[in-house]
N, C-alpha and C positions, 0 to 999 in steps of 0.2 A: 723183278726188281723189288730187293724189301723197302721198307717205309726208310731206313735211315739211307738209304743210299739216294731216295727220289728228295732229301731232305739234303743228304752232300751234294748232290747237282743241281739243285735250287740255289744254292749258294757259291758253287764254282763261278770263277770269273770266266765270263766269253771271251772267244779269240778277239780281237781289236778290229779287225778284218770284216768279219763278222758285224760287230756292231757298228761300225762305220757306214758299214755298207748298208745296213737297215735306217741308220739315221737320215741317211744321203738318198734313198729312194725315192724321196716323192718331193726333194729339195725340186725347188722350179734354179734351171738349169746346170741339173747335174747332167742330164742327157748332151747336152750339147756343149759342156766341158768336153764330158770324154770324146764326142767328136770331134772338136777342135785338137785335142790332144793326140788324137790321131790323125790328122790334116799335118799337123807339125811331123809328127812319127814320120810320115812317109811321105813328106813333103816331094820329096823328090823322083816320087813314080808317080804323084799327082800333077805336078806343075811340065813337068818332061824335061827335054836334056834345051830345051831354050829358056825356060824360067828358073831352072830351080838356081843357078847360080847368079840371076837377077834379082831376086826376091826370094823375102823371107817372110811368111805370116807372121806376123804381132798380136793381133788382136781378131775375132769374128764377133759383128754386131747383127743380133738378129732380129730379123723381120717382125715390124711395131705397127701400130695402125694401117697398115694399109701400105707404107712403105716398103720397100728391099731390103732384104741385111745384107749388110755389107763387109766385106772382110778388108781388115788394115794389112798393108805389108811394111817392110821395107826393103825401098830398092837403092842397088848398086846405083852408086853418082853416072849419070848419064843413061840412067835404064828407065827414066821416066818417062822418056816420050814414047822408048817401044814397048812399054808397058801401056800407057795410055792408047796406042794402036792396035794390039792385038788384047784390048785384057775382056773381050768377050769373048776367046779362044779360053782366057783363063777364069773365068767367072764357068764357062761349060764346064770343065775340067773336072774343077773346086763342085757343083752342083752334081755332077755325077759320082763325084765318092762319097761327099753326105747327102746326097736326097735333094729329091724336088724341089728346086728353087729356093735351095737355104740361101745366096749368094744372089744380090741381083747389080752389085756393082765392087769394084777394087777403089778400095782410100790407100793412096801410094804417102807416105812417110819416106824423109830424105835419111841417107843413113847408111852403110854396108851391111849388107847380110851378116852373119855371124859365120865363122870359117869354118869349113866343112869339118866334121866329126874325120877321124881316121879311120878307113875302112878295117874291118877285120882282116889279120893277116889270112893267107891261104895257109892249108896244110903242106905239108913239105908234098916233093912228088916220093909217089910209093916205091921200094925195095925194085930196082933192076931186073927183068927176069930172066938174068944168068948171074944175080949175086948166088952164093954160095948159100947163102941164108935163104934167099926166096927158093932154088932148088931143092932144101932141105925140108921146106914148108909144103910143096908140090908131092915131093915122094911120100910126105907123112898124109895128106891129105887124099891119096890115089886109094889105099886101102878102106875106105869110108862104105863104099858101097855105092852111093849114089853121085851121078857126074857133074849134076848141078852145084849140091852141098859141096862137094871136093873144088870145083872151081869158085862158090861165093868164100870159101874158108882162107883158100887162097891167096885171092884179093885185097882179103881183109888183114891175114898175117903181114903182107907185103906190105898193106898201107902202114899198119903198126909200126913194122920194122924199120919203114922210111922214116918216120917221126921220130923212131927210138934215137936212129943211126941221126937226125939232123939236130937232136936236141943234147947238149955235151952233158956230161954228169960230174965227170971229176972223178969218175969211179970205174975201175976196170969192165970190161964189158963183160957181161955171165958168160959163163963156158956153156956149150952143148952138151946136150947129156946124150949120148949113143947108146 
């Protein structure tokens, strides 16, 4: 590296990412942001198929003097009291995805959870394997040499061609080339 180039990289601007990320390092609770941001993330393989539609995280308070942290929710109107019945089922839960005893008690806030996100849709199902298309993908793929490659190649045309064939274009379909 010559001297003017070690002299233009001195003075390039860092990626934002980058510097954020060096500023925020030793920030006292950036660590437990991002765990809470991830308690939220995946609230719903945390809390299981009985909570997560009762409650919602709000807020995580963590453990001070000698006390518990404590996570805020809010629950669905009427999910208070089986929240308050089983919420050391949920207080386990919450502790075994971020660590040891972050959680030593639930503060239930009245309220509806927020409306579930819409799942990602599914891929269409793949090409038939007596369309005309996936038969044409089969014979193109038997010459390959190996039986594995020929059947993952397959698979994957067929899945393509299902997608192609479910998604309209407006535009005539491409011809085959023989």
């Amino acid at each position: 590296m010559t001297d003017d180039d070690k002299r233009l990289s001195r003075y390039r601007p860092a990626p934002v990412a980058q510097t954020v990320e060096r500023l925020l390092r030793g920030a006292p609770g950036a660590r437990r942001a991002r765990g809470f941001a991830a308690l939220r993330r995946d609230w719903a393989d945390v809390a299981g198929p009985e909570f997560k539609d009762l409650a919602w995280p709000e807020r995580f308070e963590p453990a001070r003097g000698g006390r518990p942290g404590a996570l805020a929710v809010r629950a669905a109107p009427g999910a208070a009291l089986l929240l308050q019945h089983d919420g050391p089922r949920l207080v386990e839960r919450v502790n075994a995805y971020l660590g040891a005893e972050a959680i030593g008690r639930i503060r239930i806030a009245r309220g509806a959870p927020p409306p579930p996100k819409p799942s990602r849709r599914l891929p269409p199902p793949p090409l038939p394997a007596d369309d005309p298309a996936a038969r044409d993908l089969a014979r193109r793929a038997d010459g390959l040499g190996s039986d594995r490659l020929a059947a993952a190649l397959t698979r994957l045309g067929r899945a393509v061609g299902g997608a192609a064939a479910a998604k309209p274009t407006g535009r005539a379909p491409p011809r085959s080339r023989s």
